[in-house]
C-alpha positions as CSV (number, residue, x, y, z in Angstrom):
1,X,147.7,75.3,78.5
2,X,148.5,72.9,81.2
3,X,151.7,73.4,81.4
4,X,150.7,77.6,81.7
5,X,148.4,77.0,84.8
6,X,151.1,74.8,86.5
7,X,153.8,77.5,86.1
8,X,151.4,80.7,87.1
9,X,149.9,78.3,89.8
10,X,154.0,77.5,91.0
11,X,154.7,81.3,90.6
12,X,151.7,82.6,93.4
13,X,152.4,81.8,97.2
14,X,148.3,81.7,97.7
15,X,148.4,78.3,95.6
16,X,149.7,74.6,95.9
17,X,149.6,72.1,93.3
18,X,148.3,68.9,94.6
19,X,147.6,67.5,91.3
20,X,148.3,67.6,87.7
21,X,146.7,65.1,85.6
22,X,147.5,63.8,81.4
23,X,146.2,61.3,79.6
24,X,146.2,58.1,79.6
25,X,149.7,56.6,77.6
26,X,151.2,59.8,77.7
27,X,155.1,60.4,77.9
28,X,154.5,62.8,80.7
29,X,153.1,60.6,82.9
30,X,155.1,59.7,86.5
31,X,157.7,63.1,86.0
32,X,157.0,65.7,88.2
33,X,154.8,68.3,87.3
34,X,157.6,71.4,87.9
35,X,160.5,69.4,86.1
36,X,160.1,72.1,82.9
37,X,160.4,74.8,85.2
38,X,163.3,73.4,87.0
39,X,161.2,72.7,90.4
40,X,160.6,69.6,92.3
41,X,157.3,69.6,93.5
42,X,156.9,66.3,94.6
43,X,153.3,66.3,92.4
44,X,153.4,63.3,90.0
45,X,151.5,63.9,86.4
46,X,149.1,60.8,86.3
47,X,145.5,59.9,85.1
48,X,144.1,59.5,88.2
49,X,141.5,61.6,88.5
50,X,140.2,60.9,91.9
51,X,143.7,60.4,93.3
52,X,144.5,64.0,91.9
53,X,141.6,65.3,93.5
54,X,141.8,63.6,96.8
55,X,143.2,67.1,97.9
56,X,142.3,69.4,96.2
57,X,139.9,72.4,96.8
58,X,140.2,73.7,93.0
59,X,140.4,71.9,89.7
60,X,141.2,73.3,86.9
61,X,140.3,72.2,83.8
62,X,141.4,73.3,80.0
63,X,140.9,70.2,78.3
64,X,138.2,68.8,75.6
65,X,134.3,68.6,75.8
66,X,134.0,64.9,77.1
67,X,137.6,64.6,79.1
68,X,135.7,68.1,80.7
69,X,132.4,66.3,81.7
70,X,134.3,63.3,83.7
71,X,136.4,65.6,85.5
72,X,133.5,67.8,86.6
73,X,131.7,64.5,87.7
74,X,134.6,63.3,89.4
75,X,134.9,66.6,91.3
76,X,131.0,66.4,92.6
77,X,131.7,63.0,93.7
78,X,134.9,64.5,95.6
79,X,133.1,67.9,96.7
80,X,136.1,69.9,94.5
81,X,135.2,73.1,92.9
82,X,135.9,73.9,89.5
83,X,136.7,76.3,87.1
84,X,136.4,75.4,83.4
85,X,137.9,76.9,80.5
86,X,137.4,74.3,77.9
87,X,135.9,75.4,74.7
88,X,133.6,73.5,72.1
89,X,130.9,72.5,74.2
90,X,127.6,71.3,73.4
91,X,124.0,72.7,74.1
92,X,124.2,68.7,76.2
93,X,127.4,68.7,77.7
94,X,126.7,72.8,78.5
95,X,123.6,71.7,80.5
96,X,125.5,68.6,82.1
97,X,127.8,70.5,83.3
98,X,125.3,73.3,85.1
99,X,124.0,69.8,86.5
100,X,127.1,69.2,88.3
101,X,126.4,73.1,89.7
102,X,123.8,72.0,91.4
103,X,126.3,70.0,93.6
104,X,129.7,71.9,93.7
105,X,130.7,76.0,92.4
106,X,131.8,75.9,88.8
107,X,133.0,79.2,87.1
108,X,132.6,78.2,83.1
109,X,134.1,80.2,80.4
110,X,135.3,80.1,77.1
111,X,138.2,82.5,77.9
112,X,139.5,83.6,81.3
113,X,141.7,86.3,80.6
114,X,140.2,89.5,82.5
115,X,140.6,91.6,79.3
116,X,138.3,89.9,77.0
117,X,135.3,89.8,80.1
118,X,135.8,93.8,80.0
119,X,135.7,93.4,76.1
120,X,132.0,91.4,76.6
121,X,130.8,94.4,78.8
122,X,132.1,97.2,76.3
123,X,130.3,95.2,73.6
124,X,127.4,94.9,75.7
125,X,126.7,98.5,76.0
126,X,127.7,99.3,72.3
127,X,124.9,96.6,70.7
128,X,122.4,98.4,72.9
129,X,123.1,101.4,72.1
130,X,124.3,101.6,68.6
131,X,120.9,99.5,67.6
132,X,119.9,98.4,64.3
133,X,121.2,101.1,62.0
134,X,124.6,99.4,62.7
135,X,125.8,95.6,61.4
136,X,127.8,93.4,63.3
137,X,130.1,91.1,62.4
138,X,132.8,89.1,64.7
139,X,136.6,87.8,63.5
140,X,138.5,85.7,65.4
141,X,142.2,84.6,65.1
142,X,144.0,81.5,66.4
143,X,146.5,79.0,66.1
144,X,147.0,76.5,63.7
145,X,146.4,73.8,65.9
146,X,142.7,74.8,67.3
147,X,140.5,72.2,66.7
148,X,137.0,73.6,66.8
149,X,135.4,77.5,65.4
150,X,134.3,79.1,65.6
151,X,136.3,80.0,69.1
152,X,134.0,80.0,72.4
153,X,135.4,83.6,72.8
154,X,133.8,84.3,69.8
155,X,130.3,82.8,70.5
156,X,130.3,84.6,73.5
157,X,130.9,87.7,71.8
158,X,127.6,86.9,69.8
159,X,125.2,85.5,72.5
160,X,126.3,88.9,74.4
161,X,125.3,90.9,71.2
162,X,122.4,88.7,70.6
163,X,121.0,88.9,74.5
164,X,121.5,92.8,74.4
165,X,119.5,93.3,70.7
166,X,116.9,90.9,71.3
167,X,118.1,88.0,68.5
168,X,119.1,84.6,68.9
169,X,122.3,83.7,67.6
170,X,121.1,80.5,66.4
171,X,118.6,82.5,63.7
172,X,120.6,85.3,63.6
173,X,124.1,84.1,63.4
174,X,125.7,83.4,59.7
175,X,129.0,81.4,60.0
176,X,129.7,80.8,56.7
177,X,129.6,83.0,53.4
178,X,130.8,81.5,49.7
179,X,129.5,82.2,46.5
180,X,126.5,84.3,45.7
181,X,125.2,85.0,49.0
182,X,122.8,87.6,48.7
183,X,122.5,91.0,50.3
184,X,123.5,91.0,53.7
185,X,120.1,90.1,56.1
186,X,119.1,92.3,58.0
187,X,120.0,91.9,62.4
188,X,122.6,88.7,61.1
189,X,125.5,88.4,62.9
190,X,128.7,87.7,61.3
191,X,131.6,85.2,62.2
192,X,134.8,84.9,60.7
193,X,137.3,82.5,61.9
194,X,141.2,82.5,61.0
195,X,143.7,79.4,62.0
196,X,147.5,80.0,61.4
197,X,150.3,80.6,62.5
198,X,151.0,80.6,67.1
199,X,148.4,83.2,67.1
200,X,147.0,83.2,70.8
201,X,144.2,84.7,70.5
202,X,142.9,87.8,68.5
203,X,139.2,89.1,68.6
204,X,137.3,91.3,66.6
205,X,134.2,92.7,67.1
206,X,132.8,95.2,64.2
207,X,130.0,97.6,64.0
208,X,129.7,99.1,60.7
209,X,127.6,101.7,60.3
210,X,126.5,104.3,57.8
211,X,129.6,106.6,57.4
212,X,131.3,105.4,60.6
213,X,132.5,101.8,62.2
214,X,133.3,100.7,65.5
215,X,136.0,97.8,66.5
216,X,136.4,96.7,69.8
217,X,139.6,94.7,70.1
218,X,141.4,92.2,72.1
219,X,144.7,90.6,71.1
220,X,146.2,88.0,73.7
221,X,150.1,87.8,73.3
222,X,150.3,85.1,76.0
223,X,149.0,82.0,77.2
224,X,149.6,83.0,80.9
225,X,146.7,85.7,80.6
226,X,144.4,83.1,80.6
227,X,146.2,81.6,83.2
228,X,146.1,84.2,85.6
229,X,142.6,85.2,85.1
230,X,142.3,81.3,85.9
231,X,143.7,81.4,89.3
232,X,141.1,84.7,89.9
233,X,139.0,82.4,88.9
234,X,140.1,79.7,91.4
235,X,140.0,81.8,94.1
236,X,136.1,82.8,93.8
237,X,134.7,79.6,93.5
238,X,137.3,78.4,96.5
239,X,135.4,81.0,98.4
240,X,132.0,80.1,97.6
241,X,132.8,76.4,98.3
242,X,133.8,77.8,102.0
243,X,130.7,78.9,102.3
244,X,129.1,76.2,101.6
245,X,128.0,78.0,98.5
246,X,126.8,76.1,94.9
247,X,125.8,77.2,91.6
248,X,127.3,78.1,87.4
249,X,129.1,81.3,87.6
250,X,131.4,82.6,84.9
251,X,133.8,85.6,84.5
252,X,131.4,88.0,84.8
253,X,130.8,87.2,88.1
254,X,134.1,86.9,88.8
255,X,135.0,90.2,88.1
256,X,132.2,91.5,89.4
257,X,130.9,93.5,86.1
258,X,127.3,92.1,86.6
């Protein structure tokens, strides 16, 4: 995804790269950041967080839970905004991070393309007004090498459903089913997560009812949705840090669909 965000970041004149940063012993580490796109940027890929930071008004970060959480700190120290796409956090590392809001604007969320945050306020408005005569159920799709499931897309889907019906998805949510499971209970919420292949991103959301069903869909074909929805991303909390401004925002409020 890094690589994504440096070439959609490279690719609109409202942005410059002042920093791209890798892990620790990684080959990548000293080239410049454009050299796969055939650009000299004169922006060095190192593990210098404050160094990458030391101009920055943005960082972006789609990385793991804890690599996340010391970027986020190190942009409070640095007054650097921050929009986080990482997926897999906990209940902990979800309220650290609204800690560091407190401080700096942070958009968080599990997935920043714009057409999935439409998909979230379609299945708003169909859990509340479909109600309990219809079951719900959720499949997601990704990659092979995705590490953690279900995907954050996909728990948003369910918190969404579960805020609009009045359940909590850690009662109501089933995210497993083998063997003789019993009849399905009623107000559950279903997950079903599939890994294989360079699938992007694929998600599902079912309402089965008596004689009729519902799916609301969203496939992603390409990593540089994400990206883009990223930079829209960037440029809110860029705003708000302007102003002066501080607080958790996510897509949503991005977008405006509040």
């Amino acid at each position: 995804m890094g690589q994504t965000l440096i070439e959609a970041t490279l690719a609109d004149p409202a942005f410059e790269l002042v920093g791209a940063l890798e892990v620790a012993g990684s080959p990548l580490l000293g080239r410049d950041a454009g050299e796969r796109f055939g650009r000299a940027t004169g922006v060095a890929i190192s593990s210098d967080v404050a160094a990458a930071l030391r101009n920055a008004d943005v960082h972006i970060d789609f990385t793991r839970p804890e690599g996340t959480l010391t970027h986020v700190a190190a942009c409070t120290r640095a007054n650097v905004a921050a929009v986080v796409g990482t997926t897999g956090l906990s209940d902990d590392q979800k309220r650290s991070l609204a800690e560091c809001a407190r401080t700096i604007p942070i958009v968080f969320a599990p997935n920043m393309s714009i057409g999935v945050n439409v998909l979230l306020k379609l299945v708003e408005l169909a859990a509340r007004r479909l109600g309990e005569a219809y079951d719900i159920e959720i499949v997601e799709m990704h990659h092979r090498h995705k590490v953690d499931a279900p995907s954050g897309t996909a728990l948003e889907l369910g918190q969404t459903i579960a805020a609009a019906t009045g359940r909590d998805l850690k009662t109501n949510g089933v995210f497993a089913r083998h063997g003789v499971t019993g009849e399905r209970a009623p107000r559950s919420i279903g997950f079903a997560a599939l890994r294989g292949g360079d699938a992007v991103g694929e998600h599902t959301v079912i309402f089965a009812g008596s004689g009729e069903r519902i799916d609301l869909s969203h496939k992603a074909s390409s990593r540089m949705t994400f990206a883009q929805g990223a930079l829209r991303a960037a440029r809110f909390v860029a705003e708000r840090r302007a102003q002066g401004a501080v607080g958790l925002f996510d897509m949503q409020d991005v977008l405006g669909l509040r």
